[in-house]
Predicted model as a PDB file, atoms N, CA, C, CB and O in Angstrom, pLDDT in the B-factor column:
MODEL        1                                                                  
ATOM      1  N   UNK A   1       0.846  -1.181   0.000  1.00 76.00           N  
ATOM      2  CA  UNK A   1       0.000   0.000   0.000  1.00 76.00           C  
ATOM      3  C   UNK A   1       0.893   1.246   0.000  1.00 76.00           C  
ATOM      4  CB  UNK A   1      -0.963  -0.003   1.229  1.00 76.00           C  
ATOM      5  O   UNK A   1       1.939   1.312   0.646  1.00 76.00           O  
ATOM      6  N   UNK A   2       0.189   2.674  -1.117  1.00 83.00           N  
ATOM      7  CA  UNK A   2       1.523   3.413  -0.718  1.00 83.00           C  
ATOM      8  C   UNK A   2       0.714   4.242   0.682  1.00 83.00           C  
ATOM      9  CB  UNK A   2       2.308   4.661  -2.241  1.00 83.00           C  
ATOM     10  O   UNK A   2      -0.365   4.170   1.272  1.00 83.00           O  
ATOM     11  N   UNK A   3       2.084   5.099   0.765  1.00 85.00           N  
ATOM     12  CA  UNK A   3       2.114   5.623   2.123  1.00 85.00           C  
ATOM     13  C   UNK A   3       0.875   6.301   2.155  1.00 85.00           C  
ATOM     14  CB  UNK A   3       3.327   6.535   2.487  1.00 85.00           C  
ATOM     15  O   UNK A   3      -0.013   6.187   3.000  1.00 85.00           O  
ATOM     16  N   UNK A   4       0.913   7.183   0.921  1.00 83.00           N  
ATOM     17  CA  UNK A   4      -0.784   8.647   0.934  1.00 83.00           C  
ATOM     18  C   UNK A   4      -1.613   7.833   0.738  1.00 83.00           C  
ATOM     19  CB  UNK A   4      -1.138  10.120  -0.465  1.00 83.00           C  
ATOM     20  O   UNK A   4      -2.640   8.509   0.791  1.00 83.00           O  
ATOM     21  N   UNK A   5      -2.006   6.489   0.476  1.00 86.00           N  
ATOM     22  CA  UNK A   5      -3.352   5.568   1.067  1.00 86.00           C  
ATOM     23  C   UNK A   5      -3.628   5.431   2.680  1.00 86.00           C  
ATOM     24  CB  UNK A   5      -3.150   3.948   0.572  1.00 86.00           C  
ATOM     25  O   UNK A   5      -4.691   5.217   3.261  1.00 86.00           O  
ATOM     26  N   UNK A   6      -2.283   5.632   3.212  1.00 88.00           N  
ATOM     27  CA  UNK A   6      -2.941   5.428   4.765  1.00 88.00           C  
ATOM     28  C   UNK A   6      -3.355   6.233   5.559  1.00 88.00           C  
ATOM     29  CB  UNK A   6      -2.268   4.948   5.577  1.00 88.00           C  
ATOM     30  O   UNK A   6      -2.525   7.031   5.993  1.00 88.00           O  
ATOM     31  N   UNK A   7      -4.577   6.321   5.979  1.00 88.00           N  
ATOM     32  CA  UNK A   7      -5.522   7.251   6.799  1.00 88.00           C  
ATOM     33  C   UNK A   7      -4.180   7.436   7.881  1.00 88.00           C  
ATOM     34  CB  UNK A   7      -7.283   6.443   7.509  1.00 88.00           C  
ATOM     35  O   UNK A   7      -3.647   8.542   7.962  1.00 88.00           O  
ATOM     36  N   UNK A   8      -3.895   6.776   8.347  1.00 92.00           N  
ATOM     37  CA  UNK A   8      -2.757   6.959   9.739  1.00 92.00           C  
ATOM     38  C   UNK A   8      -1.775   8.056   9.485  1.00 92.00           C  
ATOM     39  CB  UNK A   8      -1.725   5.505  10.044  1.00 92.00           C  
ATOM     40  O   UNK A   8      -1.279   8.738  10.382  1.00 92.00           O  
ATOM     41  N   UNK A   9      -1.511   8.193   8.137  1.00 92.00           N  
ATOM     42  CA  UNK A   9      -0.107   9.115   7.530  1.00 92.00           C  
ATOM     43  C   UNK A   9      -1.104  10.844   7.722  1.00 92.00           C  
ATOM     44  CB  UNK A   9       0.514   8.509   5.131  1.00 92.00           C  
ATOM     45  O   UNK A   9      -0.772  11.961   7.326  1.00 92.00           O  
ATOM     46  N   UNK A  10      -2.218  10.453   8.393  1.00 92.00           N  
ATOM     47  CA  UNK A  10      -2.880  12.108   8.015  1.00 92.00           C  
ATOM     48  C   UNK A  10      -3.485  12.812   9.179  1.00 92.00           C  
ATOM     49  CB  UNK A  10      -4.207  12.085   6.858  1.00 92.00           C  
ATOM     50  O   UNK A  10      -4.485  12.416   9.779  1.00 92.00           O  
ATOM     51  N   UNK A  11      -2.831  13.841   9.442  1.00 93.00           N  
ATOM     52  CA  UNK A  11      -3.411  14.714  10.539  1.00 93.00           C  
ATOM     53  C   UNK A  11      -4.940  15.400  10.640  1.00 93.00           C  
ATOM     54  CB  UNK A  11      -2.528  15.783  10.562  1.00 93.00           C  
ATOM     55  O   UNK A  11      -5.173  16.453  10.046  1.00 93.00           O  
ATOM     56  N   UNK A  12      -5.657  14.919  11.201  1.00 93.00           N  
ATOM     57  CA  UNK A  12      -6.903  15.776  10.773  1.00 93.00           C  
ATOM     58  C   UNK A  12      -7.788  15.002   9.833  1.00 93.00           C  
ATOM     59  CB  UNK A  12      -6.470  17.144  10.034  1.00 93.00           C  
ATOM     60  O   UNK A  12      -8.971  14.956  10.171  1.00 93.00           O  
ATOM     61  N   UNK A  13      -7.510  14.492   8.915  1.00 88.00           N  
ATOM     62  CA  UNK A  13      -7.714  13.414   8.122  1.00 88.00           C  
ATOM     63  C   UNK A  13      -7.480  14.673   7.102  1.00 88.00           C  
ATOM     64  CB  UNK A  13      -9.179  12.350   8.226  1.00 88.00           C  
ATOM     65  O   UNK A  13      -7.242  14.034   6.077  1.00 88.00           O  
ATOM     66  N   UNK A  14      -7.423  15.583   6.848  1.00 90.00           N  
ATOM     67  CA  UNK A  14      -6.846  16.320   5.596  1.00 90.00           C  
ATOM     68  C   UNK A  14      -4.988  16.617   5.601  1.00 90.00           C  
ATOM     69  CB  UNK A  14      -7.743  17.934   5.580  1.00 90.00           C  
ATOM     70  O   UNK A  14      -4.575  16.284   4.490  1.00 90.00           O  
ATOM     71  N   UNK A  15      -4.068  17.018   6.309  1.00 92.00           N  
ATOM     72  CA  UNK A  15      -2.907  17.055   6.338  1.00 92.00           C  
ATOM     73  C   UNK A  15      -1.655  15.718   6.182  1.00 92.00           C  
ATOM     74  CB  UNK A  15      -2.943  17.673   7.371  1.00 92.00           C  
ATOM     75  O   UNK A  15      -1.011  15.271   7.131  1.00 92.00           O  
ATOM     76  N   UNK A  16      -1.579  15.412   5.213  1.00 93.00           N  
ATOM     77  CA  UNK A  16      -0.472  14.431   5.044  1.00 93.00           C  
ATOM     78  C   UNK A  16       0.775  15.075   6.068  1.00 93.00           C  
ATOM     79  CB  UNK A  16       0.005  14.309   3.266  1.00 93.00           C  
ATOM     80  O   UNK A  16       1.306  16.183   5.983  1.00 93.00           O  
ATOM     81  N   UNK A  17       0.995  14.168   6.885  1.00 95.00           N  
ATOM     82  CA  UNK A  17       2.314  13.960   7.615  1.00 95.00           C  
ATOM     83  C   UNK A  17       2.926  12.627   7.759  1.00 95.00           C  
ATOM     84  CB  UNK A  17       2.182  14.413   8.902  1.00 95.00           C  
ATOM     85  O   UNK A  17       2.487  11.764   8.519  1.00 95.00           O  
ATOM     86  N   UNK A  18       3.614  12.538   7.252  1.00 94.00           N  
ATOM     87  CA  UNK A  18       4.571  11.499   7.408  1.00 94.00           C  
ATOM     88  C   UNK A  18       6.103  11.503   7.271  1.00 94.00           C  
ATOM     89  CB  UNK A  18       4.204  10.691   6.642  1.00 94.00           C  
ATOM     90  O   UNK A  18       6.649  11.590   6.171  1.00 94.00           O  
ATOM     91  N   UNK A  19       6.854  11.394   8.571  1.00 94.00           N  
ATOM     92  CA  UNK A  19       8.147  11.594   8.906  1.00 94.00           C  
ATOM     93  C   UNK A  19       9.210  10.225   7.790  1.00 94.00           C  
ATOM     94  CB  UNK A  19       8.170  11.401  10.855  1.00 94.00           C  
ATOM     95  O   UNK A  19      10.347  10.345   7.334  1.00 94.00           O  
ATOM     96  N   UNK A  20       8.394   9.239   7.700  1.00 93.00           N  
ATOM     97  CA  UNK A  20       9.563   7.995   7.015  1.00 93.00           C  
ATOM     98  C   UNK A  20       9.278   8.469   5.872  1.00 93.00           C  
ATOM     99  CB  UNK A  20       9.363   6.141   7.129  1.00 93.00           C  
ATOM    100  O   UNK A  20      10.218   8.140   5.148  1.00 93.00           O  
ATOM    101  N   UNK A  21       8.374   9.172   5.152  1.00 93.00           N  
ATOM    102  CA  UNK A  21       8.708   9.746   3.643  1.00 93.00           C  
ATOM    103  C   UNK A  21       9.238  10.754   3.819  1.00 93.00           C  
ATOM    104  CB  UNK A  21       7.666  10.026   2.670  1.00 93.00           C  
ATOM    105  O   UNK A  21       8.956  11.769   4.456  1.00 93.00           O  
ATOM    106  N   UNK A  22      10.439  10.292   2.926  1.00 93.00           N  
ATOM    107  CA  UNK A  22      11.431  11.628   2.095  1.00 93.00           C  
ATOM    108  C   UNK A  22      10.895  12.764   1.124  1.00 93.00           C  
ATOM    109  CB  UNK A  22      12.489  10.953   1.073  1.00 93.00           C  
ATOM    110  O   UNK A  22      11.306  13.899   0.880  1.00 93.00           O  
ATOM    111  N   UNK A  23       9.744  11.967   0.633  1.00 94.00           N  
ATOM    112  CA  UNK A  23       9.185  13.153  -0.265  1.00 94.00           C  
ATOM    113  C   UNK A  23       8.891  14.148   0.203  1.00 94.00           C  
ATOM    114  CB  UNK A  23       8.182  12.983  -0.907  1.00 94.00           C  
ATOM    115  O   UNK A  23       8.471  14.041   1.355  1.00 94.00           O  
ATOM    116  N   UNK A  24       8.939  15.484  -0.344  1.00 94.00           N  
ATOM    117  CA  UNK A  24       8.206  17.158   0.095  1.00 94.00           C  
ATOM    118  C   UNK A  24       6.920  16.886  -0.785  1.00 94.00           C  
ATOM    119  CB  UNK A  24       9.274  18.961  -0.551  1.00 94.00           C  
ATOM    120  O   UNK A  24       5.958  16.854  -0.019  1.00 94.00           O  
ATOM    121  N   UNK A  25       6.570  16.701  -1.949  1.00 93.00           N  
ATOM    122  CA  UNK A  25       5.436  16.862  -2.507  1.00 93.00           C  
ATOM    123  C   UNK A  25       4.820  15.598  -3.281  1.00 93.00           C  
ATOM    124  CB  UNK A  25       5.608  17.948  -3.300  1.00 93.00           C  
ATOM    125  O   UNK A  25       5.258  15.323  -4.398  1.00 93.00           O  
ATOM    126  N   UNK A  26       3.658  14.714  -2.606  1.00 93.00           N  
ATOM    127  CA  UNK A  26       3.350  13.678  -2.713  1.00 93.00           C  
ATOM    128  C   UNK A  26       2.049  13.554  -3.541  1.00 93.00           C  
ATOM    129  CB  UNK A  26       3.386  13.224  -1.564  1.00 93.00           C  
ATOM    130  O   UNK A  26       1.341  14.542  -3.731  1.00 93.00           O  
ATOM    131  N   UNK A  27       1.746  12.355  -4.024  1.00 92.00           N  
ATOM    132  CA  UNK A  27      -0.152  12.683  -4.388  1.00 92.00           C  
ATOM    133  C   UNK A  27      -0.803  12.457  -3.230  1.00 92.00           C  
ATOM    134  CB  UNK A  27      -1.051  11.574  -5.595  1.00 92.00           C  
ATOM    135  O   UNK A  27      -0.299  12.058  -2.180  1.00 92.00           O  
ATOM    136  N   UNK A  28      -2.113  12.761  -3.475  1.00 89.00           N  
ATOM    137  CA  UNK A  28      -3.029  12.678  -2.792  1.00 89.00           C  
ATOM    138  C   UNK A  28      -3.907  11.470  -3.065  1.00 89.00           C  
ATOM    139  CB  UNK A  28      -3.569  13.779  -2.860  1.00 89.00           C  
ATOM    140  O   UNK A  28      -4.064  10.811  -4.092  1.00 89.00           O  
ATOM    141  N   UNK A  29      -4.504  11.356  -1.688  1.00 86.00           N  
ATOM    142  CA  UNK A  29      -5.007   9.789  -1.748  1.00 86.00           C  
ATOM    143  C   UNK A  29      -5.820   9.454  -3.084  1.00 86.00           C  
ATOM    144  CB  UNK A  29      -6.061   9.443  -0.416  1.00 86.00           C  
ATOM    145  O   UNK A  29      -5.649   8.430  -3.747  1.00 86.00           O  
ATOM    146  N   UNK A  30      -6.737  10.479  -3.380  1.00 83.00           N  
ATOM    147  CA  UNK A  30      -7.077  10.301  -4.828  1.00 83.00           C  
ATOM    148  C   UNK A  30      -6.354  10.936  -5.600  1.00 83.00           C  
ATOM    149  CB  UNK A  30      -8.276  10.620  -5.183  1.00 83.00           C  
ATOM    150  O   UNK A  30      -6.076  12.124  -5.443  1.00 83.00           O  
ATOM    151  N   UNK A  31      -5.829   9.990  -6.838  1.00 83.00           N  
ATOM    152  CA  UNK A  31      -4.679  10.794  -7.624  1.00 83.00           C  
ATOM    153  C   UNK A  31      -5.084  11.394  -8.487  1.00 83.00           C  
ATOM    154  CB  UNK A  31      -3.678  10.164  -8.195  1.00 83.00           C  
ATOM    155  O   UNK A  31      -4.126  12.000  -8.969  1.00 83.00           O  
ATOM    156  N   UNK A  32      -6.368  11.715  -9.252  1.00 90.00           N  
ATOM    157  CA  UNK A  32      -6.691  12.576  -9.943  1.00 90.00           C  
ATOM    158  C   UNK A  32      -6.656  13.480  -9.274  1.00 90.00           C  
ATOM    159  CB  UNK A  32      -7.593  12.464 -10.511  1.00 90.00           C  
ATOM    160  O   UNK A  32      -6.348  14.438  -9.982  1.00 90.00           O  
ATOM    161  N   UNK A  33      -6.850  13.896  -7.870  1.00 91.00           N  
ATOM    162  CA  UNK A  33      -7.044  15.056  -7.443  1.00 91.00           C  
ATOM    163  C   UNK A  33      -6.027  16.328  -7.339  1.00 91.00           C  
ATOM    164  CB  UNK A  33      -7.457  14.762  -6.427  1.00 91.00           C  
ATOM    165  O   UNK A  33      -6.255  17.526  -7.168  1.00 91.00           O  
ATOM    166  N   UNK A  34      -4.848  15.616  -7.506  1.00 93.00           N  
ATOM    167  CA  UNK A  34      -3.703  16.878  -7.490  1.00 93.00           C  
ATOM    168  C   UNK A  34      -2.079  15.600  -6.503  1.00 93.00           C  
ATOM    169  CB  UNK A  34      -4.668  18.928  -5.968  1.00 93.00           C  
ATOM    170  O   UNK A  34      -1.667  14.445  -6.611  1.00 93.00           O  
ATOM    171  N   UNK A  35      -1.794  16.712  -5.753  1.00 93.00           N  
ATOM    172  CA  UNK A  35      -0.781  16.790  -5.274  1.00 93.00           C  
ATOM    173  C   UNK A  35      -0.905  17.607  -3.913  1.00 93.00           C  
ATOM    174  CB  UNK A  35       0.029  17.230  -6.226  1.00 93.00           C  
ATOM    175  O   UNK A  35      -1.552  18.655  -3.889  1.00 93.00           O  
ATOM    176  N   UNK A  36      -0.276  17.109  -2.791  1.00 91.00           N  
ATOM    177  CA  UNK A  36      -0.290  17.545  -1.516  1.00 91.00           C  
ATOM    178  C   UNK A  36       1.204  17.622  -1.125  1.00 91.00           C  
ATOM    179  CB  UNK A  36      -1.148  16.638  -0.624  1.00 91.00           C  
ATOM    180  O   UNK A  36       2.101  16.842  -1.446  1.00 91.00           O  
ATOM    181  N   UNK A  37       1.262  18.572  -0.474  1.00 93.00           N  
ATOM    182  CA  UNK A  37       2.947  18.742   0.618  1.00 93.00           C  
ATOM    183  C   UNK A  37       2.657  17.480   2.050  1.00 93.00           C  
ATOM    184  CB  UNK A  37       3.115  21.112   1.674  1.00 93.00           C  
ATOM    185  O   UNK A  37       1.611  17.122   2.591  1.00 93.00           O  
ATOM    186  N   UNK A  38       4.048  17.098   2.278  1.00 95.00           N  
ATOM    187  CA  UNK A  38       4.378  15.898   3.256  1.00 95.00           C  
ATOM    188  C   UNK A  38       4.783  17.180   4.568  1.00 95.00           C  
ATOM    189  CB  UNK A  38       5.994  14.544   2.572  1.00 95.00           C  
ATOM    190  O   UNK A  38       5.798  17.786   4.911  1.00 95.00           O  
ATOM    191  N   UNK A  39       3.720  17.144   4.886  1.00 95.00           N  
ATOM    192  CA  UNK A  39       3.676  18.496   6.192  1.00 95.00           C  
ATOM    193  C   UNK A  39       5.057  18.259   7.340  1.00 95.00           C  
ATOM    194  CB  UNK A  39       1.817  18.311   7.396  1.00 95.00           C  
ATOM    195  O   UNK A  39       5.570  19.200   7.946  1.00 95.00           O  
ATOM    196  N   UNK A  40       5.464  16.945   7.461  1.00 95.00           N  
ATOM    197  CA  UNK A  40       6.450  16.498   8.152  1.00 95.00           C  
ATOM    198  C   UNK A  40       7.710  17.119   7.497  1.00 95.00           C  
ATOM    199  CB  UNK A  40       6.408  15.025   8.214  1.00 95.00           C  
ATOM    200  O   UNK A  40       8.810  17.208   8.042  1.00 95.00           O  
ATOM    201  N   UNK A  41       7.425  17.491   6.384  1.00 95.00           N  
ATOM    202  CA  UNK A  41       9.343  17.761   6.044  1.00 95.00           C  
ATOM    203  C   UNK A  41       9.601  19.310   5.818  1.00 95.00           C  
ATOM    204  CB  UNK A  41      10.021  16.876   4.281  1.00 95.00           C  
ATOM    205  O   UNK A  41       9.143  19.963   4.880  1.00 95.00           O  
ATOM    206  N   UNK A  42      10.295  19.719   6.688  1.00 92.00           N  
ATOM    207  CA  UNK A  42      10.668  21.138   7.146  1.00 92.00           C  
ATOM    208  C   UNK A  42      10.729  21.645   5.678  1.00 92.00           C  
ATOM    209  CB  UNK A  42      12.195  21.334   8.140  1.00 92.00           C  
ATOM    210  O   UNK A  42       9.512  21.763   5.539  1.00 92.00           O  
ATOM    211  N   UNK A  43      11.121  21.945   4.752  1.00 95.00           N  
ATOM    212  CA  UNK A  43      11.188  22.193   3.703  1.00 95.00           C  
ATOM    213  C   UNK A  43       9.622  22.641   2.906  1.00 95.00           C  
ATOM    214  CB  UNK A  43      11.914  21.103   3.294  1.00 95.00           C  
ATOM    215  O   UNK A  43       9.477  23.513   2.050  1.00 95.00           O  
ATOM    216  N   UNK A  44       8.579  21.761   3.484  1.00 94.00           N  
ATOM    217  CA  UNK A  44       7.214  21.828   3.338  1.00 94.00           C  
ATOM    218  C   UNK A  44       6.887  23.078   3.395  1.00 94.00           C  
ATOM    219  CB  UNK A  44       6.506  21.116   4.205  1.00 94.00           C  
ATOM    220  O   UNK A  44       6.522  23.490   2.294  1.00 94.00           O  
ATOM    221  N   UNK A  45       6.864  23.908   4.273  1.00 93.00           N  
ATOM    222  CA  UNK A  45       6.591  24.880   5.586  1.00 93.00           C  
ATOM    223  C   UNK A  45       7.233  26.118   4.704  1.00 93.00           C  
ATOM    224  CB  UNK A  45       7.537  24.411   7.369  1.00 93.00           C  
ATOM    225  O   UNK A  45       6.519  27.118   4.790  1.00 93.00           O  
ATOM    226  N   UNK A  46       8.178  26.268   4.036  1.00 94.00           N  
ATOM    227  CA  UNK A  46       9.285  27.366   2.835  1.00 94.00           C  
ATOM    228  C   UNK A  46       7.837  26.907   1.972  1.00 94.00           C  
ATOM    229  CB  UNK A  46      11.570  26.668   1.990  1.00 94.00           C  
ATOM    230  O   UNK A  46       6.801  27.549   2.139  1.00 94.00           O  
ATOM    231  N   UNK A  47       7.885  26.044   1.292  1.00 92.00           N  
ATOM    232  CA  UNK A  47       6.599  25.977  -0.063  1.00 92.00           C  
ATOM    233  C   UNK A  47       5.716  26.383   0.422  1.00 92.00           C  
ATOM    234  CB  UNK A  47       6.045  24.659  -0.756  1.00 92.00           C  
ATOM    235  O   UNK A  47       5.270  26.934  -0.585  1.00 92.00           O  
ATOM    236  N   UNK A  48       4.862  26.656   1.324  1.00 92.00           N  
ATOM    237  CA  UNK A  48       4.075  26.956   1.874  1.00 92.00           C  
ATOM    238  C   UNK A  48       3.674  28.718   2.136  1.00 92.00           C  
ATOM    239  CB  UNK A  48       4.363  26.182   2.783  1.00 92.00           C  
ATOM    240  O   UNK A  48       2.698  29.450   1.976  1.00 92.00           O  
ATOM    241  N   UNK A  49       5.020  28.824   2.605  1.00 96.00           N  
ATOM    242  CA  UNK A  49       5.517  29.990   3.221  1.00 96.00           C  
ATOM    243  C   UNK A  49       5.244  31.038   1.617  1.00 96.00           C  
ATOM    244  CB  UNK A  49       7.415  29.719   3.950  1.00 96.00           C  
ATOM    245  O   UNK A  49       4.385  31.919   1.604  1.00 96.00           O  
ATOM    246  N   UNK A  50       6.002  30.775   0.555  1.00 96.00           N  
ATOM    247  CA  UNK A  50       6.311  31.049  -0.551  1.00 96.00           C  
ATOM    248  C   UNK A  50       5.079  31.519  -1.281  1.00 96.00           C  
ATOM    249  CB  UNK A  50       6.967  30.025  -1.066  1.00 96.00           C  
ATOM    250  O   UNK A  50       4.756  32.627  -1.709  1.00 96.00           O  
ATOM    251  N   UNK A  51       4.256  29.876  -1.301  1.00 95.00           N  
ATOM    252  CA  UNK A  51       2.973  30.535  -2.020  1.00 95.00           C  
ATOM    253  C   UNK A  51       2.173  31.473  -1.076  1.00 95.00           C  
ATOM    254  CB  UNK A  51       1.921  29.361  -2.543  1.00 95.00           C  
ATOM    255  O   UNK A  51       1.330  32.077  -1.741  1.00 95.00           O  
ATOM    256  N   UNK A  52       2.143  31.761   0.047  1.00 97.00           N  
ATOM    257  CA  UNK A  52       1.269  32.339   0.644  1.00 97.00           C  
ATOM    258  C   UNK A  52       2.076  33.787   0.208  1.00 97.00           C  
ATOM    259  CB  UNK A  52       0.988  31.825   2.229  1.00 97.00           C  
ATOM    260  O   UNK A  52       1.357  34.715  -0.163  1.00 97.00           O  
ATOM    261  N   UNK A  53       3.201  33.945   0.236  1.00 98.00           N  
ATOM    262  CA  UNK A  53       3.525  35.547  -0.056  1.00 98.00           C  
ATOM    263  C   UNK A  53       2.884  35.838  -0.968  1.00 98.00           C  
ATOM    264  CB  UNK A  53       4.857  36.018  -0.383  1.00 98.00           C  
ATOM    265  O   UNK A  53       2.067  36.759  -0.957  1.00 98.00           O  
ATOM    266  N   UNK A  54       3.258  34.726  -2.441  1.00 97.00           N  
ATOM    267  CA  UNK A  54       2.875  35.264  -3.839  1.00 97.00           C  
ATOM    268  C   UNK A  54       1.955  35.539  -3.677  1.00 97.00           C  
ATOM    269  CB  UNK A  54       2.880  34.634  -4.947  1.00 97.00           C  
ATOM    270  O   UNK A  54       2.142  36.745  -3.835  1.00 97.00           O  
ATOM    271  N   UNK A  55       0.552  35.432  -3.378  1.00 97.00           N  
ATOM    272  CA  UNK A  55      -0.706  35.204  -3.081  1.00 97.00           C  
ATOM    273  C   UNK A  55      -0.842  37.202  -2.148  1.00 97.00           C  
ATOM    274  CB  UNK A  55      -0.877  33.333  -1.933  1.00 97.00           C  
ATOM    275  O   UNK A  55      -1.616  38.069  -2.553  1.00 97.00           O  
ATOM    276  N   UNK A  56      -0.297  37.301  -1.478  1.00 97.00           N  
ATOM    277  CA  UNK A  56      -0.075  38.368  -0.735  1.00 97.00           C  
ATOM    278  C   UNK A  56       0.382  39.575  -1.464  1.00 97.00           C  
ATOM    279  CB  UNK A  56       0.778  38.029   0.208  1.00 97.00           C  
ATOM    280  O   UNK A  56      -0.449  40.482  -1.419  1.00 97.00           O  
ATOM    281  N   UNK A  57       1.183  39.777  -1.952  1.00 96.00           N  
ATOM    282  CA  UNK A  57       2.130  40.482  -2.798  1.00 96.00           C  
ATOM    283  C   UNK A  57       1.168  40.682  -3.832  1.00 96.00           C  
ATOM    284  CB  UNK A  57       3.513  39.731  -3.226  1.00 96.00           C  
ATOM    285  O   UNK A  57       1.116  41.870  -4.150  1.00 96.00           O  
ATOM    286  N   UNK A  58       0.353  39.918  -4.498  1.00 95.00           N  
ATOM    287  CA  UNK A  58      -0.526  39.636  -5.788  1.00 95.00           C  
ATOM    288  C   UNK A  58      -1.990  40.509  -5.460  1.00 95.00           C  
ATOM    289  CB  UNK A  58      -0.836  37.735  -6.009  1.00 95.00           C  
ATOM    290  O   UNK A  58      -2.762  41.194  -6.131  1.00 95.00           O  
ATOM    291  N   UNK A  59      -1.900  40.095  -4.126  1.00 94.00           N  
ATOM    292  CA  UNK A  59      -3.479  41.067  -3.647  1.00 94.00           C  
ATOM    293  C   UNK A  59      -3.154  42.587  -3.405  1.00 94.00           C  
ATOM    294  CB  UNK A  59      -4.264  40.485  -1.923  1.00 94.00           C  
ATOM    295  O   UNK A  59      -4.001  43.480  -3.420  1.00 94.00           O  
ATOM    296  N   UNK A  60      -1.511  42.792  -3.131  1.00 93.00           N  
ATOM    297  CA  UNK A  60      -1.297  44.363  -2.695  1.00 93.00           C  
ATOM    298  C   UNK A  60      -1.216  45.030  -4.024  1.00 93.00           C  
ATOM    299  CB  UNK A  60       0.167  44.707  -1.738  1.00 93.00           C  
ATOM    300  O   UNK A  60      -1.778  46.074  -4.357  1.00 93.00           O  
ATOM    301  N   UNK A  61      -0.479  44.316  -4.689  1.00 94.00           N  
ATOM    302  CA  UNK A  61      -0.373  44.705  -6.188  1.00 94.00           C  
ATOM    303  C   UNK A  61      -1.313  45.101  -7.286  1.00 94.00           C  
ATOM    304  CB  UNK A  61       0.099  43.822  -6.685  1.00 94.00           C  
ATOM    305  O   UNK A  61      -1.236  45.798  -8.298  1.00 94.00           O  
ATOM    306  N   UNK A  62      -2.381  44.267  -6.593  1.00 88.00           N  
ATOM    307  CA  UNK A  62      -3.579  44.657  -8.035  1.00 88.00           C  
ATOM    308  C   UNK A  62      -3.935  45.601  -8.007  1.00 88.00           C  
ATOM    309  CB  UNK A  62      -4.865  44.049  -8.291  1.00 88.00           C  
ATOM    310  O   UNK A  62      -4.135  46.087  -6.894  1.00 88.00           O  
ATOM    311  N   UNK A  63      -4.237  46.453  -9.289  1.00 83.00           N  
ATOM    312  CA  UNK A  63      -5.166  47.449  -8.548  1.00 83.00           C  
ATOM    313  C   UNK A  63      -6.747  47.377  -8.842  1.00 83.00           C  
ATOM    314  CB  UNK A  63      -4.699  48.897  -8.925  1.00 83.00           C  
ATOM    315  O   UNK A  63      -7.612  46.856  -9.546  1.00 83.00           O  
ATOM    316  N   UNK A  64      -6.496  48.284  -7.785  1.00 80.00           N  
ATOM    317  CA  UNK A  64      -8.340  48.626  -7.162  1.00 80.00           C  
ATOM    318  C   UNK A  64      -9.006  48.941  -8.124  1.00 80.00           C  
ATOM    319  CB  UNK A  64      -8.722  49.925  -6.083  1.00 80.00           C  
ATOM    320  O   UNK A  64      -8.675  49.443  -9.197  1.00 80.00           O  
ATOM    321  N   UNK A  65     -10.327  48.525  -7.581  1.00 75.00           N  
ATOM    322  CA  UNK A  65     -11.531  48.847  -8.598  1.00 75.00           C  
ATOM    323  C   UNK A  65     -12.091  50.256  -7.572  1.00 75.00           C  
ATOM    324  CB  UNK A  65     -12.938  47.217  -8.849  1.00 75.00           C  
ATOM    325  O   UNK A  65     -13.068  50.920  -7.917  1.00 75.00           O  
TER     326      UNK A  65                                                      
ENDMDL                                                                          
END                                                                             
């Protein structure tokens, strides 16, 4: 079984954490659905960090209606 099949690997039942995977960016239990971050790997937390600026920066930037 892989690892993102096991309910146990998930915080909340939405947050993939799992410390014995090496991966930073894993699928998700359904694989059509995308791709999820391995919340366990410090590195996660920078991708995270990252898109939330762009996202930030993108809302100060636009302009107003």
């Amino acid at each position: 079984m892989e690892p993102t099949e096991d309910s146990n690997n998930y915080k909340y039942g939405v947050f993939y954490y799992n410390k014995d995977d090496s991966r930073i960016i894993v699928p998700k239990r359904i694989k059509y659905m995308g791709w999820t971050v391995n919340f366990a790997h410090p590195l996660s937390y920078l991708i995270m960090g990252g898109i939330l600026a762009v996202v930030i920066v993108a809302w100060i930037v636009a302009p107003q209606k």
